[in-house]
C-alpha positions in Angstrom: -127.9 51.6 60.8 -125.0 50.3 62.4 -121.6 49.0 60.6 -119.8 46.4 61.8 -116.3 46.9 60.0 -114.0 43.7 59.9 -110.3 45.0 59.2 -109.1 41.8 56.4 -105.8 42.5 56.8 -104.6 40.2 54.6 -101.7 39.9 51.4 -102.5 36.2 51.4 -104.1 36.0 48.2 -100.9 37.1 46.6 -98.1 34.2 46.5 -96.8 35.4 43.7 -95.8 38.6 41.9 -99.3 39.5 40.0 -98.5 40.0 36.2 -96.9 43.0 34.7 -95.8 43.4 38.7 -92.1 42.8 40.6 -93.5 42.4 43.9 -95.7 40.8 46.2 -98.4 43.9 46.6 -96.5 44.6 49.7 -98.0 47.2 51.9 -101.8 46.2 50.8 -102.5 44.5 54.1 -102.1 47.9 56.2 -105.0 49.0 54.2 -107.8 48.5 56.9 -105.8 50.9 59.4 -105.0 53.3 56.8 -108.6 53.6 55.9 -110.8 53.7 58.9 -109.2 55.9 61.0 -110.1 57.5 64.1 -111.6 60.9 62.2 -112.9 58.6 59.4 -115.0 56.5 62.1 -116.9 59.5 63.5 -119.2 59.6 61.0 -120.4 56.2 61.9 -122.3 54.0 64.5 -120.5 51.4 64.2 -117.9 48.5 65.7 -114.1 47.2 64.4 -113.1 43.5 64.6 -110.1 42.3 62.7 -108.5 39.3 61.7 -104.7 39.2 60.0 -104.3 36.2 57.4 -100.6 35.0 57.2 -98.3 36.4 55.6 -97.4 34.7 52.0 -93.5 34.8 52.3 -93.6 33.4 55.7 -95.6 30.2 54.1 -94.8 27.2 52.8 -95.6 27.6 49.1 -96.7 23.9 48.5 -99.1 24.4 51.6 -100.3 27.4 50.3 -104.0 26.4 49.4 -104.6 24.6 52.2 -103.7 27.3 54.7 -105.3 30.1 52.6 -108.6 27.6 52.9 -108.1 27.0 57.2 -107.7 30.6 57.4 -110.6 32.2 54.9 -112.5 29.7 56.6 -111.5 31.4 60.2 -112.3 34.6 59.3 -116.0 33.1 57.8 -116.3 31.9 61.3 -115.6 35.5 63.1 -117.6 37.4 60.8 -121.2 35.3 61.8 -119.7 34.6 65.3 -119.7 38.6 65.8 -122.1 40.2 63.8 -125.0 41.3 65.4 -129.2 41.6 64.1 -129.2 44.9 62.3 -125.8 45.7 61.6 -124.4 45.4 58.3 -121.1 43.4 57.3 -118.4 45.9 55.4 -115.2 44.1 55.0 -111.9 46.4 54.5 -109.2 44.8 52.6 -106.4 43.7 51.8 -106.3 42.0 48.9 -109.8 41.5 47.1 -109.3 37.6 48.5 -111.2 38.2 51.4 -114.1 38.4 49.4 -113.9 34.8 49.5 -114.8 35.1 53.1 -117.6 37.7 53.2 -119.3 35.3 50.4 -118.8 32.6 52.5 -120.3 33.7 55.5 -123.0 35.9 53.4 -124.1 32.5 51.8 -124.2 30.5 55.2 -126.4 32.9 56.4 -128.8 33.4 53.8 -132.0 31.6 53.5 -132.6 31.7 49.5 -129.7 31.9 47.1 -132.0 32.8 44.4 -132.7 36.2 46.3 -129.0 37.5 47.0 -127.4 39.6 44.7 -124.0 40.0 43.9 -121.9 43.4 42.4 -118.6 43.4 41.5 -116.8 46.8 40.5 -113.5 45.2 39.6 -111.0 45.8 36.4 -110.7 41.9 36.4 -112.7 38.7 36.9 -111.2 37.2 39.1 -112.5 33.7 37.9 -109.7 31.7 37.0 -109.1 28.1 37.8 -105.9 26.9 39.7 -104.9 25.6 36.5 -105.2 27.7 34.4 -103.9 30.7 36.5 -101.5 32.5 35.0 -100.0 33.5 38.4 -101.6 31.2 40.9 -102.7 33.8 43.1 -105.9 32.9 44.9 -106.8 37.1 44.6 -107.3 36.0 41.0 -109.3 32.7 41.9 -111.8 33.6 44.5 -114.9 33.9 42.7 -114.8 30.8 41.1 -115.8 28.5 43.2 -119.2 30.2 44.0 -119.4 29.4 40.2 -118.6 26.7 39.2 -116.9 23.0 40.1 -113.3 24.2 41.3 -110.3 22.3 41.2 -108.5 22.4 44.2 -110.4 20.1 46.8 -110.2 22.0 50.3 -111.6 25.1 48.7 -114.6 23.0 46.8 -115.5 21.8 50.0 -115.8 24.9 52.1 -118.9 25.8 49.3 -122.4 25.2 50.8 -124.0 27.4 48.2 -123.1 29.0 44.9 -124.0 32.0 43.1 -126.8 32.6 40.9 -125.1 33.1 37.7 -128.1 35.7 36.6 -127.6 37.3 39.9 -124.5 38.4 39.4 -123.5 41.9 37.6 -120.2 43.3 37.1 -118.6 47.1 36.6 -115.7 48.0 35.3 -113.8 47.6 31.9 -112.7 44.3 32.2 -109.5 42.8 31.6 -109.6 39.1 31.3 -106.9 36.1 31.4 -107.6 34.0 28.5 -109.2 31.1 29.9 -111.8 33.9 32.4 -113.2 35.2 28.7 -113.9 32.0 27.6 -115.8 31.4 30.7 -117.2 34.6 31.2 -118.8 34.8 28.0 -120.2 31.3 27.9 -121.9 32.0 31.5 -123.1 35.1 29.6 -122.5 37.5 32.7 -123.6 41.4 32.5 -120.9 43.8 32.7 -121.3 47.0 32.8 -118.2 49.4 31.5 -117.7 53.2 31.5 -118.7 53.6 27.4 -122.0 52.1 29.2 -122.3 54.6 31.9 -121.4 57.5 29.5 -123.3 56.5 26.8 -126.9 55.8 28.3 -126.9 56.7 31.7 -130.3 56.8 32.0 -131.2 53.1 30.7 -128.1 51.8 33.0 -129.7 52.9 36.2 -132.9 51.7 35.1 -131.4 48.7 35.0 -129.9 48.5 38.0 -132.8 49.3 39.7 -134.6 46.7 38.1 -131.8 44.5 38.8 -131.3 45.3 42.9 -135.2 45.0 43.3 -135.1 41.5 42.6 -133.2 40.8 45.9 -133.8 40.1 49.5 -130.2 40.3 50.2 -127.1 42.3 48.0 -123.1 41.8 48.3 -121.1 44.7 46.7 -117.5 43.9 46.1 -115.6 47.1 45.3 -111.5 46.2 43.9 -110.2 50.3 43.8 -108.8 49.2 40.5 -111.9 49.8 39.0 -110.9 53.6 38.9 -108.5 55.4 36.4 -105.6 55.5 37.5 -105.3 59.1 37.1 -107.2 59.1 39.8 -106.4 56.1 41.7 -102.8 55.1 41.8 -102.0 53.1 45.2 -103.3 50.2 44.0 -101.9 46.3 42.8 -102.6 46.9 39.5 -103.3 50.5 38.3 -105.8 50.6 35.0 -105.6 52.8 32.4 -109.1 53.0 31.6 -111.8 52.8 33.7 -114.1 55.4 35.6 -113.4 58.4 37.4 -115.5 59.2 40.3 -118.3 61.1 39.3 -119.1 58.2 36.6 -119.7 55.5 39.7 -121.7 58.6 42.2 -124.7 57.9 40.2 -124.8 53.9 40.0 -123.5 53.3 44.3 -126.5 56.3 45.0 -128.9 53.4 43.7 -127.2 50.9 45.5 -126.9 53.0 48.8 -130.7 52.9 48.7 -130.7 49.1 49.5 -132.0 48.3 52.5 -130.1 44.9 53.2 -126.8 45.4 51.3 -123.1 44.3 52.8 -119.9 45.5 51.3 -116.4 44.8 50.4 -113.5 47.5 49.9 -110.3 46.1 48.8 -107.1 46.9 46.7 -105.9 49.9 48.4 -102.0 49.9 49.3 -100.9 52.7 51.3 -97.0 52.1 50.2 -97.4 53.2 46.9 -97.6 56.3 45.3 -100.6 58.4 45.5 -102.0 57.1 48.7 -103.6 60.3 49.7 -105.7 60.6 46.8 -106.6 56.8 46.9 -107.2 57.1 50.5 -109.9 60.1 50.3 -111.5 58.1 47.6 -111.7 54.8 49.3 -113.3 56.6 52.1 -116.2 58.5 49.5 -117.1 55.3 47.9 -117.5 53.7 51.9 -119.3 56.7 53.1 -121.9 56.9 49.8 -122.9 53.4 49.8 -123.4 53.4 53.7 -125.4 57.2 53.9 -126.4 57.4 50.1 
């Protein structure tokens, strides 16, 4: 197998401070480089391409939609201008926006939406609507629009296909805005938390067998806050629950097993404390869903 790695290196989707935060997430768009380094990329057959999104301080805030969608749309555009038969998409983040783009070009290229699968291993949804985002950050946005009707026009438009809503599966112990529950719960989406994985084990990866076998094509979006943050501290927004490790090993060994699978890795931010640790975990979860 060979991975084509696209480096997102991008703190676009964060215009604003995210909450319970004083900054911008600076530092999280040196996360690419930080990760697959020179020793790191041994292990692989594979090729880098980048693409660096704009800075958000540097923008015009009342702009800041329309240039987020000219330049998720650019990166769309170098991800199935450069990928190649047989190699598989992993997108390194930068902020979990780029995910955007991976679904974007994932869902131009596909021939059925009813056979693509979608993961997400995230602490949040990352489902609000402009409006009712409580920081109108598009990081907390992206998904969506691959949902349902969006309201911001030049985002709308750049959707040729959506999601299948019983496609979709998400890990982590989720920590919803107010107006993502109410919508997460009247889609009825499956999520799976850590009282799942430590309670019946078994039954979850039975599951999630059953589940990944139902798909030509599968997307896994991996946001690091999905760890502890005993474990994983250089990160937007540490969570204080969550899994360790060894909890995921079991469920990405299933999905590693996927022939046609693409992946994103997003979240990490090398300026803050505990980047080492967050680092050498980043680079597990990458290695075990691309060699199993």
């Amino acid at each position: 197998m060979r991975v084509h790695f696209y480096k997102a290196k991008s703190r676009l989707g964060i215009i604003n401070p995210p909450l319970g935060q004083k900054d911008l997430n600076f530092g999280v768009e040196d996360a690419p480089d930080a990760i697959l380094t020179k020793e790191f990329l041994k292990q692989f057959d594979s090729v880098v391409s980048e693409f660096t999104f704009s800075l958000p301080e540097h923008i015009n805030k009342s702009k800041y939609l329309d240039l987020f969608a000219h330049e998720a749309s650019s990166f769309k555009d170098l991800i199935n201008r450069t990928l190649k038969p047989q190699e598989t998409q992993v997108v390194i983040g930068g902020d979990n926006s780029v995910t955007f783009s991976s679904l974007l070009a994932l869902l131009e290229r596909v021939r059925d939406p009813n056979k693509f699968g979608y993961i997400q291993f995230d602490s949040h949804g990352e489902m609000n609507l402009n409006a009712t985002s409580p920081t109108k950050n598009f990081h907390g946005m992206y998904l969506r629009p691959f949902l349902d009707s969006f309201d911001i026009h030049k985002i709308k438009g750049l959707i040729s296909k959506k999601l299948i809503l019983k496609n979709i599966l998400f890990i982590g112990d989720l920590n919803l805005d107010k107006e993502e529950k109410v919508f997460f719960n009247k889609m009825g989406f499956k999520n799976i938390d850590r009282s799942d994985v430590l309670g019946r084990l078994d039954l979850v990866l039975k599951e999630l067998k059953e589940f990944v076998s139902r798909f030509d094509d599968l997307h896994v979006n991996f946001d690091v806050d999905v760890f502890n943050s005993k474990e994983v501290m250089a990160t937007g927004i540490p969570s204080h629950k969550g899994f360790v490790f060894k909890d995921l090993l079991p469920i990405i060994k299933v999905v590693s097993t996927y022939k046609n699978f693409s992946l994103d890795l997003c979240e990490v931010n090398p300026k803050k404390t505990g980047v080492k640790e967050t680092i050498d975990i980043a680079q597990k979860v990458i290695a075990e869903f691309l060699f199993g």
